[in-house]
C-alpha positions in Angstrom: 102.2 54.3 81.3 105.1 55.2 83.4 103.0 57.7 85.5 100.6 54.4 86.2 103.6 52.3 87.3 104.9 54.6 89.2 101.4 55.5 91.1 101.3 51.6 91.7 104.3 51.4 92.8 103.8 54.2 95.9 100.4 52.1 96.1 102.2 49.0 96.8 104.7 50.3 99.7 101.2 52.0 101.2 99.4 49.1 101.3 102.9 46.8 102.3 102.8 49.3 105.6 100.1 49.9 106.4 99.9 48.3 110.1 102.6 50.9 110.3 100.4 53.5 109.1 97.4 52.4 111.2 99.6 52.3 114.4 101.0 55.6 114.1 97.5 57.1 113.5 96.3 55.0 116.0 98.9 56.5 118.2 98.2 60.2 117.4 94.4 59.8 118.0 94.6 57.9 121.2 97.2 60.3 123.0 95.5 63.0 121.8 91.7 61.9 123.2 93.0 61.4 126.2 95.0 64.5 126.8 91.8 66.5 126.0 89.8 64.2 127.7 91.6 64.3 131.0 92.3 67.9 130.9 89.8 70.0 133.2 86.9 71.7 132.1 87.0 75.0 131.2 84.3 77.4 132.6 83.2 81.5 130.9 82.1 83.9 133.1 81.3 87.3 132.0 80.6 90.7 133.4 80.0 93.9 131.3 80.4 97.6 131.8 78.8 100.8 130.1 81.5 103.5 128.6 79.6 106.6 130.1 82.3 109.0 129.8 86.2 108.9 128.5 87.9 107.4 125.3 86.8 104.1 124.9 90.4 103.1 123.4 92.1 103.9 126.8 89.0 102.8 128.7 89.6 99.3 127.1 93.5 98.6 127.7 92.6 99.9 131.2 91.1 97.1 131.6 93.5 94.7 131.8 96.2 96.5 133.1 98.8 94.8 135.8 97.7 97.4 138.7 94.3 95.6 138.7 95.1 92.3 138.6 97.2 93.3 141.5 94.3 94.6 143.0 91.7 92.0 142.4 94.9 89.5 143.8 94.8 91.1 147.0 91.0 91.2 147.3 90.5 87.4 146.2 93.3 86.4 148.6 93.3 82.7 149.1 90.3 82.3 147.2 93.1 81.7 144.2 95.7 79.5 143.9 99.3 79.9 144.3 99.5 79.8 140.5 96.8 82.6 139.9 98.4 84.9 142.3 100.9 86.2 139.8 99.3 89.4 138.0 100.6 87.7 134.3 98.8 85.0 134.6 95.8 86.4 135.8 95.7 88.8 133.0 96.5 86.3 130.6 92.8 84.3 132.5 90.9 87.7 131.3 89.4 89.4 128.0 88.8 92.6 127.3 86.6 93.0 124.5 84.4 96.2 123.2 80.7 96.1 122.3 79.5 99.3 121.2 79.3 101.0 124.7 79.4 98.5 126.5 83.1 96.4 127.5 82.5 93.0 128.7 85.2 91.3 130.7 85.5 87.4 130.4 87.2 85.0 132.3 88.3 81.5 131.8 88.7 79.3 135.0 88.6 75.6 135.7 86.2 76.4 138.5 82.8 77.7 137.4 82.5 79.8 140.7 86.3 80.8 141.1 85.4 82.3 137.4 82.5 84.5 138.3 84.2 85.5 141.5 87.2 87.0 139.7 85.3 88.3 136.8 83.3 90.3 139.1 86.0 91.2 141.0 87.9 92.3 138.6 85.1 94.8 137.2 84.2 96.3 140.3 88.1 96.9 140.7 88.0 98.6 137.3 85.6 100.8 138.0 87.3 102.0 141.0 90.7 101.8 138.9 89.2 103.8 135.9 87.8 106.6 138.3 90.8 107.6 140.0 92.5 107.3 137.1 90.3 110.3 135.3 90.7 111.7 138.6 94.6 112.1 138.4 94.8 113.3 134.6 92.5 115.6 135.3 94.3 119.8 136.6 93.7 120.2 140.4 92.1 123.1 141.8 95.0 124.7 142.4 97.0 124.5 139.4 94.2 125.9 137.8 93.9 128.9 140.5 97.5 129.5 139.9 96.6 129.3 135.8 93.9 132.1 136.2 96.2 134.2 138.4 99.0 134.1 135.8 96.8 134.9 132.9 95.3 137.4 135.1 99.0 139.5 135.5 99.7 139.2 131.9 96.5 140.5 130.8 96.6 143.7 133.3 100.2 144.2 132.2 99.1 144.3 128.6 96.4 146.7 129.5 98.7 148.9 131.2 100.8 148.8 128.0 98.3 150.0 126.0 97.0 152.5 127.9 100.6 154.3 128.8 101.3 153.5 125.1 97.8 155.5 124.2 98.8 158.1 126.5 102.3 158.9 125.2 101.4 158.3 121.5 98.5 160.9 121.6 97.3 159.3 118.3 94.3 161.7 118.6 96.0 164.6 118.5 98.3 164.0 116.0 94.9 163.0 113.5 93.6 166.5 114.8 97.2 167.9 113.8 97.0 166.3 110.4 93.9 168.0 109.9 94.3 171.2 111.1 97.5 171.0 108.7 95.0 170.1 105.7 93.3 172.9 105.9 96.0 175.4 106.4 97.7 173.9 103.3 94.4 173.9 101.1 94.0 177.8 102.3 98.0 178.3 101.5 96.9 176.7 97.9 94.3 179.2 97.6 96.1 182.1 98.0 98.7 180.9 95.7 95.6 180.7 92.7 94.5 184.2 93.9 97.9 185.5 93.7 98.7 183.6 90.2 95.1 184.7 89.1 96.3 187.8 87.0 93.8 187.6 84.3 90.7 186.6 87.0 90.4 183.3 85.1 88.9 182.0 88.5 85.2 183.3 89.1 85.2 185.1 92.4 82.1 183.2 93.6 84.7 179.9 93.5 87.0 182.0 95.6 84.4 183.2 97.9 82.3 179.6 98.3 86.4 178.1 99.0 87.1 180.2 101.3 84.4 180.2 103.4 84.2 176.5 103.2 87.8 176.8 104.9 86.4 179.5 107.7 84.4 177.2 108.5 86.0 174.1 109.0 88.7 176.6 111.0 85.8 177.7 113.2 84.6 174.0 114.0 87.8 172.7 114.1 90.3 174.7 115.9 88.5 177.9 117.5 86.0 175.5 118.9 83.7 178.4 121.2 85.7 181.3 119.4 83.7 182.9 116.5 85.4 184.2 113.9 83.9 187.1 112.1 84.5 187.5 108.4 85.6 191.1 107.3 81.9 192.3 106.1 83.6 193.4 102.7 84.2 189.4 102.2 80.6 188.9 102.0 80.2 189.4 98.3 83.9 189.3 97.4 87.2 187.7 99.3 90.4 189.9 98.7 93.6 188.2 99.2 94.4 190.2 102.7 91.1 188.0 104.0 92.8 184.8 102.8 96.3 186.1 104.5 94.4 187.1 107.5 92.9 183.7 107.8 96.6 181.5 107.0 98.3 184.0 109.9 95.9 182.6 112.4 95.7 178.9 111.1 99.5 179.2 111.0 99.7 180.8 114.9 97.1 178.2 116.2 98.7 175.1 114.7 102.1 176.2 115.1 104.3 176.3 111.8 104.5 179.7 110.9 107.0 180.7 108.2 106.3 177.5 105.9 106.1 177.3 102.1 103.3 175.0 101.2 105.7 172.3 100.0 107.0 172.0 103.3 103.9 171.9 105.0 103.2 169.0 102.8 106.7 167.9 103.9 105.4 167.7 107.3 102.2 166.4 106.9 103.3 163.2 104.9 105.9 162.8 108.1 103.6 163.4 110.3 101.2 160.8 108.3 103.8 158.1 108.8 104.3 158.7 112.2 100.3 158.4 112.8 100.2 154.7 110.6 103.6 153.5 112.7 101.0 154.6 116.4 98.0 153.0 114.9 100.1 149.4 114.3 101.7 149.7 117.6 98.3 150.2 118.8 96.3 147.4 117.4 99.4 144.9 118.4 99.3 146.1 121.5 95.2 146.1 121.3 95.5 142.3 120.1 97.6 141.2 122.9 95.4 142.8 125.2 92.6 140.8 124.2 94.5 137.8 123.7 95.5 137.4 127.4 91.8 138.7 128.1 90.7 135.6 126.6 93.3 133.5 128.2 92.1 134.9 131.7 88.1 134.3 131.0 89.5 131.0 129.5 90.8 130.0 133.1 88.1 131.2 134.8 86.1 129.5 133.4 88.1 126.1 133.3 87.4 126.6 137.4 83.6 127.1 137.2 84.2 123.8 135.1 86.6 122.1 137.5 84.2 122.6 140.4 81.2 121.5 138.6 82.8 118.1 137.4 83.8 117.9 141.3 80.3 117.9 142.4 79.1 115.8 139.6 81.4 113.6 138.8 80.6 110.9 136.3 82.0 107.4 136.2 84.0 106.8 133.2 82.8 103.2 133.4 79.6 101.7 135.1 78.9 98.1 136.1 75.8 97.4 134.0 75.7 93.4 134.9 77.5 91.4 137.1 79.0 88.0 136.1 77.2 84.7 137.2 78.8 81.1 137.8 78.2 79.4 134.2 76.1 76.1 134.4 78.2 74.2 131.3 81.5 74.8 130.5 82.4 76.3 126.8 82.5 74.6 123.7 84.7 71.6 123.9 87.2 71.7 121.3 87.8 67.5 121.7 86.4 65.9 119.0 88.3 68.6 117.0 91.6 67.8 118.5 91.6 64.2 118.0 90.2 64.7 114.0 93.3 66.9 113.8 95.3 63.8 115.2 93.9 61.8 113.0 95.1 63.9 109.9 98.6 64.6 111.9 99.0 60.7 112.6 97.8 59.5 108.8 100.4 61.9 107.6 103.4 60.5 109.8 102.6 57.5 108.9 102.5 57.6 105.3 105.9 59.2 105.6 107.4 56.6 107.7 105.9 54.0 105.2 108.0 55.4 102.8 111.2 56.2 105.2 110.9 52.3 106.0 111.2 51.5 102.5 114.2 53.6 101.3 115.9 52.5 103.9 115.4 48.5 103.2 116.2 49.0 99.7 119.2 50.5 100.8 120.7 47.7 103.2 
């Protein structure tokens, strides 16, 4: 019951104002009409371009950067008015917008001529804009020259370092060393079972099938043209003095005479290390060779490139249509403006209805 008296009671101070309310709405919609019905019509005129080449991201806030508005200022001259001669607010008078390939540029003018003019004005000067713009991210001929000629040095000086590295290492001769060592200690380890062979426990056809195994290899190996002629009493049996024989001249040739076997294998496990240590230093050395190889075919090639995007160079943007002077302005947005008025003055109104009455009750 209270909730009805109360509703009455607001009902009451509404309907005691209301020529208050009406005024005030009255008010609203009537300034508003006529502001939006005096103000000048607005006219669209649009122009698009294709994205042919380039990021379309950068292609797009290209296209409404200050240095062409300045442009498209100086080329419209005192086809604009004082007002539209400063490059904010002509950029703020253009849109930018992206349509799958295509960016269409729209501007908004009063006049439905001066509207076209600039939009088309403004698009050709893009074009230009965006060109030279490619143009000046993109290396010079020169830089790229001097590029090629760098990477050129380095990769000779790495193939110089490899090959005086090759030279001094002598990585083949030391694997021929190892060898060669091998064999002399496998025929050293022969001679020791011979000589610890007391009860012939080892068939002599083993012996004899060893040791010629080792002749052999001795005679490919490291007499390479020399021929080396078994004693003829070795040919059915090999006596210790034929295995002697054979480590004395595998011992003169390669060098370490007066060695026990251990310290051959001493040597040849040094040696081993010595010829893994080369063969890293070689393939680093190998790797940065062909590293700066690639850099150098890289820059040549970037100049076959460069002079090929010189002679066909491709418009990052292309005028595709050209804007024409619009017939009708856009939408109007009147009738819209003076129902949101209407809403804005009923409002006011109710709450100076209410303001009005506090106030007397007050006094």
């Amino acid at each position: 019951m209270e909730d009805e008296i109360d509703l009455r009671k607001y009902i009451n101070v509404l309907l005691k104002h209301w020529k208050l309310i009406v005024i005030i709405t009255g008010i609203a919609v009537i300034v508003a009409g006529l502001i939006s019905f005096l103000l000048p019509p607005v006219y669209e005129a649009k122009a698009t371009v294709l994205v042919t080449a380039g990021d379309q991201n950068t292609l797009l806030e290209l296209a409404r950067s200050p240095q062409v508005a300045a442009s498209v200022i100086d080329d419209m001259g005192n086809r604009l008015d004082p007002r539209e001669r400063n490059t904010g607010t002509l950029v703020g008078m253009v849109q930018a917008k992206a349509n799958g390939s295509f960016i269409e540029i729209t501007v908004r003018n009063s006049n439905s001529q001066k509207a076209a003019d600039i939009a088309n004005s403004w698009v050709g000067t893009y074009v230009k804009y965006t060109t030279d713009y490619y143009l000046r991210i993109q290396p010079s001929v020169q830089d790229i020259e001097e590029q090629a000629a760098a990477a050129l040095a380095v990769f000779q000086e790495k193939q110089k370092a490899l090959a005086e590295f090759q030279e001094s290492a002598s990585i083949d001769e030391m694997a021929s060393q190892i060898k060669d060592m091998e064999l002399l200690y496998n025929v050293m380890q022969l001679r020791e079972q011979v000589q610890n062979d007391s009860s012939r426990e080892i068939p002599q056809e083993v012996i004899q099938r060893a040791f010629y195994q080792y002749q052999a290899k001795a005679y490919t190996s490291l007499f390479a043209g020399t021929y080396i002629a078994p004693n003829s009493s070795a040919i059915t049996s090999v006596s210790l003095n034929d295995i002697d024989n054979l480590v004395s001249i595998l011992e003169k040739k390669i060098g370490v005479e007066s060695q026990s076997p251990d310290q051959l294998l001493q040597a040849i496990n040094s040696l081993k290390t010595k010829l893994e240590d080369a063969c890293l230093t070689k393939d680093e050395l190998t790797n940065s060779k062909d590293t700066a190889r690639k850099s150098y075919l890289d820059a040549v090639n970037k100049i076959t490139a460069n002079e090929i995007s010189l002679k066909t160079t491709v418009l990052p943007v292309r005028l595709v249509e050209q804007a024409l002077p619009p017939d009708s302005p856009v939408h109007s947005r009147r009738w819209l403006n003076i129902g949101m008025a209407l809403v804005l003055g009923l409002v006011v109104g109710v709450f100076a209805a209410f303001g009005v009455e506090y106030f007397r009750k007050a006094t």
